[in-house]
N, C-alpha and C positions, 0 to 999 in steps of 0.2 A: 174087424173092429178091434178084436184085441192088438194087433200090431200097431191102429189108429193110435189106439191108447198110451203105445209105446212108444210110439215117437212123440205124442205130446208130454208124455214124462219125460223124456229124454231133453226137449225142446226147452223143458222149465231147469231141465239142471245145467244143462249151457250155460245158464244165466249167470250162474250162480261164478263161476272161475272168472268170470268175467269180472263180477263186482267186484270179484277181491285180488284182482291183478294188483290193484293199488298195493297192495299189502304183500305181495310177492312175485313182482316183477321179473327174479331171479329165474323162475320156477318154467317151465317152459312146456306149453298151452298144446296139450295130447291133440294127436291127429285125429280127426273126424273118423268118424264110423263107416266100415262099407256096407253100400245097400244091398250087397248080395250077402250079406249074413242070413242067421237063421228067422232074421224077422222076426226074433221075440224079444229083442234086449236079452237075451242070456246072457252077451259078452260084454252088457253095460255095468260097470261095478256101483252104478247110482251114488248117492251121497255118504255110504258108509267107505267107497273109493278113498278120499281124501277125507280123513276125522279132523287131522289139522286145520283144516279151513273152516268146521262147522264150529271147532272151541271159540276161532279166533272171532267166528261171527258172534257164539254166543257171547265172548266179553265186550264186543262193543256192545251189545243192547245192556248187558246187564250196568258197563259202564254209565251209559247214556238213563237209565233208571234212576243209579246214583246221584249221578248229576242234576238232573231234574228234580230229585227231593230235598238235594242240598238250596236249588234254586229257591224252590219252593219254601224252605223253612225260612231260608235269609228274608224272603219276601214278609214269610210269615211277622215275625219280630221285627222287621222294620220301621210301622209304627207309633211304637211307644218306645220311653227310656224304658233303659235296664233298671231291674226290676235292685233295689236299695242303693240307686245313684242318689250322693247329694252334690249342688253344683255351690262350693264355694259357703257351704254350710246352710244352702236349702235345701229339702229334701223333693225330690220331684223323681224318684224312682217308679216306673210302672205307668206314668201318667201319660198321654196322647201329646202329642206338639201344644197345639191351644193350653191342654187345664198347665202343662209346663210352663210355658211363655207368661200365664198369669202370675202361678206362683213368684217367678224370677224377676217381672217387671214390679210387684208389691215390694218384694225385698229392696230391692234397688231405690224404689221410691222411699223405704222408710230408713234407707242408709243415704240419702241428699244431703241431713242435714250432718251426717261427718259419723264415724265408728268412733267409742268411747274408747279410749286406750287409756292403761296403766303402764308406767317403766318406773319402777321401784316405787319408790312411794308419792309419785306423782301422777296427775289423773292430767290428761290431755284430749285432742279431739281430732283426729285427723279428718282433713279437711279431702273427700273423695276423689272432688273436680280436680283439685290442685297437683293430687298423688295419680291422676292418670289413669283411675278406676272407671273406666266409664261403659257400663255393660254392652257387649256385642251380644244382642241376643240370635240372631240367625247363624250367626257362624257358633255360639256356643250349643246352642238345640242339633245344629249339622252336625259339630262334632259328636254328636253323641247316639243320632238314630239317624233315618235313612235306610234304604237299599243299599247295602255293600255285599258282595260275597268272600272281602279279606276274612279269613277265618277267626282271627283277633278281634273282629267287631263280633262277629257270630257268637264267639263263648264267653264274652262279656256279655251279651243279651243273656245268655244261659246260666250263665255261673253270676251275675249281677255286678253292675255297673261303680259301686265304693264312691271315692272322695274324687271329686272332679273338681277345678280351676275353670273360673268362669271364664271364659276369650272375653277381653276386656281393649277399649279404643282408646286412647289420648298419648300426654308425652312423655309417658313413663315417668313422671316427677318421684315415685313415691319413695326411692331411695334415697334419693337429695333429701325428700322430706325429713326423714326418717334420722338421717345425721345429721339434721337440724334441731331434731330434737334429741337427737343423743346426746347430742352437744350440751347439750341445758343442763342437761339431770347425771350428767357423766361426773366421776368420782376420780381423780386420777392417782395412782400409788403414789406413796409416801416412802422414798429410801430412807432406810435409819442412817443416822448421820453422826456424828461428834462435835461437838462447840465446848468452848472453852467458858469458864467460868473463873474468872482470873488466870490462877494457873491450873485451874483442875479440871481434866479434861470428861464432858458428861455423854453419855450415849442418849441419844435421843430416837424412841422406838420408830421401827417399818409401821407402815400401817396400809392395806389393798386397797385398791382400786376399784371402781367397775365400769362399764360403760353398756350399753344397747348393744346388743347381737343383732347388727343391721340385717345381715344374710339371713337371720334364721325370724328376725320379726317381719321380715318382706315375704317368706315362703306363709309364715303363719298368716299375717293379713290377706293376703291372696287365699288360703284356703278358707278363709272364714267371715271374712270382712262383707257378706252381703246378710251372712243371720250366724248364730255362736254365741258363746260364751261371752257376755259384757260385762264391766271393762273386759276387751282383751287386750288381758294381761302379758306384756311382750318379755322376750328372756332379757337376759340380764349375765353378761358374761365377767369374772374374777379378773383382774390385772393387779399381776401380783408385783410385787417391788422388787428391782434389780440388786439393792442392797438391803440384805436379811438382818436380821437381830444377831446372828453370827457373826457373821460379816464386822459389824460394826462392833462386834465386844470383843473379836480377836484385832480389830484395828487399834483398839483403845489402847491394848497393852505394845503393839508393835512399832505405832506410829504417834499416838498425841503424847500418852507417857514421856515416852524420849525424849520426845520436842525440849519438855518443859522440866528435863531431870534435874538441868544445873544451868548455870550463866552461859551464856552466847558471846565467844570474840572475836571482834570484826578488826579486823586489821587493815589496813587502808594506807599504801607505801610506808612511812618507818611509824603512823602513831598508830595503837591501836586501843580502841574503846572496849571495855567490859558491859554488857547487857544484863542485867538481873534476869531472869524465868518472867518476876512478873510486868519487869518492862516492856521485854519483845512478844509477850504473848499475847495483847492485842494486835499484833500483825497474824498472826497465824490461823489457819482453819484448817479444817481437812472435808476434802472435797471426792466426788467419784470423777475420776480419767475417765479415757476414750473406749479403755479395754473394762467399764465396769469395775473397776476396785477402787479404794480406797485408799488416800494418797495424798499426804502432808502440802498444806500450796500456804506457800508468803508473801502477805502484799507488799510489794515491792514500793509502791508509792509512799506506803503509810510505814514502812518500817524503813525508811530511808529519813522522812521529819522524823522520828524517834531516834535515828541516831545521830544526827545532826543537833537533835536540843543536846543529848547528852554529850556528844565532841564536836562544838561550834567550829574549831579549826578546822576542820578536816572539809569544811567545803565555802565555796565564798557566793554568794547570790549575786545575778547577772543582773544589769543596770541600762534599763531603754535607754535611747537614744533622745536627747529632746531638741524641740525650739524653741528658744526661751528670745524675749526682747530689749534688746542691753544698747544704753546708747542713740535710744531710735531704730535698729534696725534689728530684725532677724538672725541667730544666732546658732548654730547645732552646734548642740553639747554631745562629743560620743559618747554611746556608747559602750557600758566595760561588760566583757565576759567575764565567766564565772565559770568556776572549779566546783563540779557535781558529781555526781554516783550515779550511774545506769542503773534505773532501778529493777531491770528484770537483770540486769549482771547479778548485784544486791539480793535479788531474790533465789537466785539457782544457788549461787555462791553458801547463804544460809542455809536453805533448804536440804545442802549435799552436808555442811558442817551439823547440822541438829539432826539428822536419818542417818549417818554415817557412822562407825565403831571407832573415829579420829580422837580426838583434841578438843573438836567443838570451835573452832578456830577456821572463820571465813575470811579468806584476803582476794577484797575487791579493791579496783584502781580507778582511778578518775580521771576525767576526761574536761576538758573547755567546756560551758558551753555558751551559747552567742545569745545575745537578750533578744527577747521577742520581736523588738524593734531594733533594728542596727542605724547605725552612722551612715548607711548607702543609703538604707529606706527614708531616711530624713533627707538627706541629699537629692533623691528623685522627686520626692513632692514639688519642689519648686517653689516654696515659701521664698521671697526676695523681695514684694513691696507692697506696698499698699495699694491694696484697688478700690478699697471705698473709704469712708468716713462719716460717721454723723451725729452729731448731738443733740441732746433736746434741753428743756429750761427746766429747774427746780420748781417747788413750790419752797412754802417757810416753812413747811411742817416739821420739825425733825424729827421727830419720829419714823416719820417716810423718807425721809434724805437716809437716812441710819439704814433704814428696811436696803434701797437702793446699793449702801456704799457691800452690805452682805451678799446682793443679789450680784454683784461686780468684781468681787474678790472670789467668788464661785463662778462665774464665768468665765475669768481672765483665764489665757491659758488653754481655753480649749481648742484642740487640733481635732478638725473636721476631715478626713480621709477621701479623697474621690471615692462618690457613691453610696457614700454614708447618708442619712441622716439627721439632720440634729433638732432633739425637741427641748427645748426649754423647760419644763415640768421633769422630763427626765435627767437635767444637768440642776436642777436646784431642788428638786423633789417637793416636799411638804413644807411649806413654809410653817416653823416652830418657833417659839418663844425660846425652845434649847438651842436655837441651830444663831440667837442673838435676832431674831426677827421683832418690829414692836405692831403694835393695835395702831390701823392707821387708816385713815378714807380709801372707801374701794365703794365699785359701784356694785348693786344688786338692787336688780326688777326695777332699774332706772331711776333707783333711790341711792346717795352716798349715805354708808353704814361705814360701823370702826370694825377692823379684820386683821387679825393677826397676816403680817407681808405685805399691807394695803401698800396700792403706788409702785410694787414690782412691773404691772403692767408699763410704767415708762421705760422699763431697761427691753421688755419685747416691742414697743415701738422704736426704739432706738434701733436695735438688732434688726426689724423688719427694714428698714430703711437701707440698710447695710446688705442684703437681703438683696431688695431694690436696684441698688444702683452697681452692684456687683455683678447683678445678672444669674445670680442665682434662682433654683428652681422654688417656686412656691406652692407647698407641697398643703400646708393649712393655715390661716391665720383671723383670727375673728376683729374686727376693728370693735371699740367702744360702741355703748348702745348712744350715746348723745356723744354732740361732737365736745372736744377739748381742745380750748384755742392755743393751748402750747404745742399743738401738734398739727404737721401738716394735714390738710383736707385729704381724706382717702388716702391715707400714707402712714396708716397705725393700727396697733395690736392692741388685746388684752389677752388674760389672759389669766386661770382661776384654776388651783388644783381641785381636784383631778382630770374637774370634765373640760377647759378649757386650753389649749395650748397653741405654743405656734411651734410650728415644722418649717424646717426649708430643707430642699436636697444638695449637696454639692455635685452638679452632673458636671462640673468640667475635668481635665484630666492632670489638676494640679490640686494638691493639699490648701486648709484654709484654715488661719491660724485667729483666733480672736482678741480681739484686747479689747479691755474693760475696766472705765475708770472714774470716778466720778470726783468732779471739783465742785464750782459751782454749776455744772452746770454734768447730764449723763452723759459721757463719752463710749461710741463703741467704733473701733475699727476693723477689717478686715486684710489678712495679710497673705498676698497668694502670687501668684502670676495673672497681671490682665487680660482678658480674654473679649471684651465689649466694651464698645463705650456707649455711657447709659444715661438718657435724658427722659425727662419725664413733663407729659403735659398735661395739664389740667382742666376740667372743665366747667362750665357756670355752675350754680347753685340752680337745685328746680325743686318744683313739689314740698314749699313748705309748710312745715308746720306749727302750730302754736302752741306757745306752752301755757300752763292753769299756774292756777295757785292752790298751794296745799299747805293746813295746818295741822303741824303735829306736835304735840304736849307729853310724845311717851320717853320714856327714858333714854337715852343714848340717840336722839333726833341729830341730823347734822346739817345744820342749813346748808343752803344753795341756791345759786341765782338762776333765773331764766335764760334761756337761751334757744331758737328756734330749731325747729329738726329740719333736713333738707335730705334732697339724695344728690350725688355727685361721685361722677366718673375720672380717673387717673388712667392715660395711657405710658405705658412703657413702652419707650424704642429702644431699640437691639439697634447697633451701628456697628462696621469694623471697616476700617481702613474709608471712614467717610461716606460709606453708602449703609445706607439700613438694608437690614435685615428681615427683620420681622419686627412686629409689636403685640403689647397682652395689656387688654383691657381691666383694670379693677373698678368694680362699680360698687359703689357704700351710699345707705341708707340710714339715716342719723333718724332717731326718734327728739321728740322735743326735751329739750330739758327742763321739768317742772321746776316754778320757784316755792324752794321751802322755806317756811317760816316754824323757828321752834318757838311752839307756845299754841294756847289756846286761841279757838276760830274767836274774834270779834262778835261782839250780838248781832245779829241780823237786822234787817229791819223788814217788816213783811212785803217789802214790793222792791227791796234791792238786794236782795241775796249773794251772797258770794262763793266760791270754789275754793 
């Protein structure tokens, strides 16, 4: 029995090398026992044989204990949050998922209607949806409890969970926002500067800056924008001035001083002009360079007319080029350049003589220069003949013949540029009593009233027609409210400052020269290269209508006779070289023209009333 004994103890510790071969493979597995031993295990050295392999059993279990308790706790605290988490400025530390998810979904709901923000002393409201706040609650509870066993979630459960950032869904607006509103309320620095006060040069102080600390109001709203401090109040960060109050009192003595110690001489090939301090120191400022400093600058435009009032010779003004009409025909007059001053030469040139330890003594040179408009440019237009003409009939009035012969001496002359063009309101402007205009019949709300420039409208019927038959583009033109038989059917303007004008384009690829004249009768022609020939057809009278009679006894009444309203269509044909081209329909709707009587309505009688 006892040797039974012995080979099943022996049987159980076999086992045992076996198990842990895994673990020492190296090690190499004793030979079997012989059965002709003494049959009592004497020569078995049992499990005290090898103690190395019992340690290494005992660290796995002990390991495996570990492990399991470490399992076990992560399980434990998994879940509730960590015990004083706030998410985003709710407090929800220690709470189960549910009473959390409540708390976060209230906050959220009572932040819909925007977080009250402060940036300096302005109170705002940001607007949640727009800033891309839009609470993730499952991913922001995930982040925070669950089964983990990273050891970083473990000793936040332990040691407590602090300030947490809500996980939040939309299009991240909230930093656009944010420089949207910094923008508003933003304060920008003030370099101190120097300005002149005749010749006495003044320092004018720094003064900061500030603007929104976007990065630091985006972390702050994200930490707190669901509950917190209201208003929250966002930073507010210093921008200070690149030029200091130093700065600009050591410029005062280095650079505007000087400027203005003594007289300025510009020498200009053999004449040379003397400047007074307080002459040339309307040209001057002092300004901050590229490199941040402080740094004398000359206007060159303006201090160039200053030294031309005071030495006229030293330059000659350039003279456009014109078309004038002599003899009947078109004319270019060249022409003349002009002897002038570069005025950024003018400017360095001074600039180095008033900042320099010299003389004071600038010598700049002159140069040609060519008039805005040359003798080519007039020669390409192609002004050479007439391409329209037309005239219309006076009335007796003179006063209005007067109005007309102003409106003609103001128009004569104008040069129309390919792709220009030209409004008649902006070539006579306001018609004024200063400008020689007189009180003269003009129409309004279909009644004749007296109007300072009344009767100018015959010179934009005149022009429209020139307009017309030139082939020019019709850009605006209002015909009269009743028709006027001095004037073709559907073939006339008016025309009322300011709201009333006529336009036409010159779309062809030659200049248009106007002429304007009145005898007895308004002349307007056009002077260019022909490009169409232009006929115009007319068509019935339809849809008329009648006119009343009206009595009126107020002061400045101006009678007038009846005359019926119609509507009536004008086509224009485009021709070139005998075949048409195209044509453009104008269609005019005449109201009636009432007849006025000045003076008081006649008695009535009860059964034959009048209008």
């Amino acid at each position: 029995m006892g040797a039974g004994r012995g080979l099943e103890s022996r049987d159980d510790l076999t086992v045992q090398p076996r198990a842990l071969d895994l673990f020492h493979r190296a090690e190499p597995t004793p030979p079997p026992e012989s059965a002709a031993g003494d049959g009592g295990g004497g020569n078995d050295p049992g499990p005290t044989g090898h103690p190395g392999r019992r340690w290494i059993l005992l660290g796995v279990l002990f390991a495996a204990a570990v492990l399991g308790a470490y399992v076990l706790a992560a399980w434990a605290v998994s879940g509730r949050v960590p015990r004083g988490t706030t998410v985003s400025g709710v407090a929800v530390g220690g709470m189960g998922r549910t009473e959390a998810q409540d708390q976060l979904e209230a906050a959220a709901a009572r932040m819909s209607s925007g977080v009250p923000l402060r940036i300096g002393s302005h109170s705002v409201t940001l607007d949640v949806e727009q800033a891309g706040l839009r609470l993730d609650l499952d991913r922001t509870l995930d982040s925070l409890m669950g089964f983990s066993l990273d050891p970083a979630v473990i000793w936040r459960q332990v040691a407590g969970g602090g300030e947490q950032v809500a996980v939040t869904t939309g299009d991240g607006n909230l930093t656009a926002q944010l420089n949207e509103l910094g923008a508003a309320v933003s304060t920008p620095a003030k370099d101190a500067s120097i300005g002149f006060s005749g010749v006495t040069p003044i320092v004018h102080s720094a003064q900061a800056g500030s603007k929104l600390d976007v990065a630091g109001a985006t972390r702050l709203i994200r930490r707190y924008w669901l509950a917190g401090p209201r208003p929250l109040v966002l930073p507010i960060t210093t921008i200070e001035p690149r030029i200091t109050q130093a700065d600009a009192e050591k410029a005062l003595d280095d650079v505007a001083r000087r400027a203005v110690s003594a007289p300025l001489r510009v020498q200009v090939g053999s004449r040379t002009v003397t400047l007074s301090a307080a002459t040339f120191a309307p040209a001057l400022s002092v300004v901050t360079n590229d490199e941040g400093h402080l740094e004398l600058k000359v206007d060159g435009p303006k201090l160039r007319v200053i030294l031309l009032a005071e030495g006229p010779e030293i330059g000659v003004v350039p003279k456009d080029a014109r078309i004038e009409l002599r003899d009947g025909k078109p004319v270019i007059v060249p022409g003349v350049a002009g002897v002038t001053i570069d005025p950024t030469k003018l400017a360095d040139a001074v600039r180095t003589a008033l900042t320099g330890t010299g003389d004071r003594t600038a010598q700049v040179t002159t140069a040609l220069k060519d008039p805005d408009f040359t003798t080519e440019d007039a020669q390409k237009l192609g002004v050479k003949e007439r391409v329209s003409t037309f005239s219309t009939n006076l009335t007796s009035n003179r006063q209005r013949t007067e109005n007309l012969r102003v409106a003609a001496r103001t128009v004569n002359g104008t040069l129309v540029l390919p792709g220009e063009t030209f409004s008649l309101n902006g070539v006579l402007g306001e018609r004024t009593a200063a400008k020689g205009y007189n009180q003269a019949p003009a129409i309004n709300g279909g009644r004749l009233i007296l109007d300072t420039g009344g009767g100018v409208s015959q010179m934009a019927t005149t022009i429209f027609n020139n307009v017309f038959f030139s082939g020019m583009q019709d850009v605006y033109h209002k015909p009269h409210s009743f028709y006027i038989s001095r004037y073709p059917e559907g073939r006339e303007a008016t025309v009322n400052w300011p709201t009333v004008d006529l336009k036409w384009r010159n779309d062809s690829p030659y200049g248009v020269l106007i002429q304007a004249w009145v005898t007895d009768k308004v002349n307007v022609s056009f002077w260019s290269t022909k490009v169409w020939d232009i006929t115009a057809e007319k068509g019935p009278r339809t849809n008329y209508r009648t006119p009343k009679t009206v009595y009126d006894d107020s002061a400045g009444c101006v009678s007038q006779s009846a005359n019926p309203g119609f509507d009536v269509a004008v086509r224009r044909i485009f021709s070139k070289n005998g075949r048409v081209v195209r044509t453009e329909t104008f269609h005019t709707s005449y109201i009636a023209e009432d007849e006025v009587i000045c003076g008081p309505k006649p008695n009535a009688t009860p059964t034959t009333g009048t209008d």
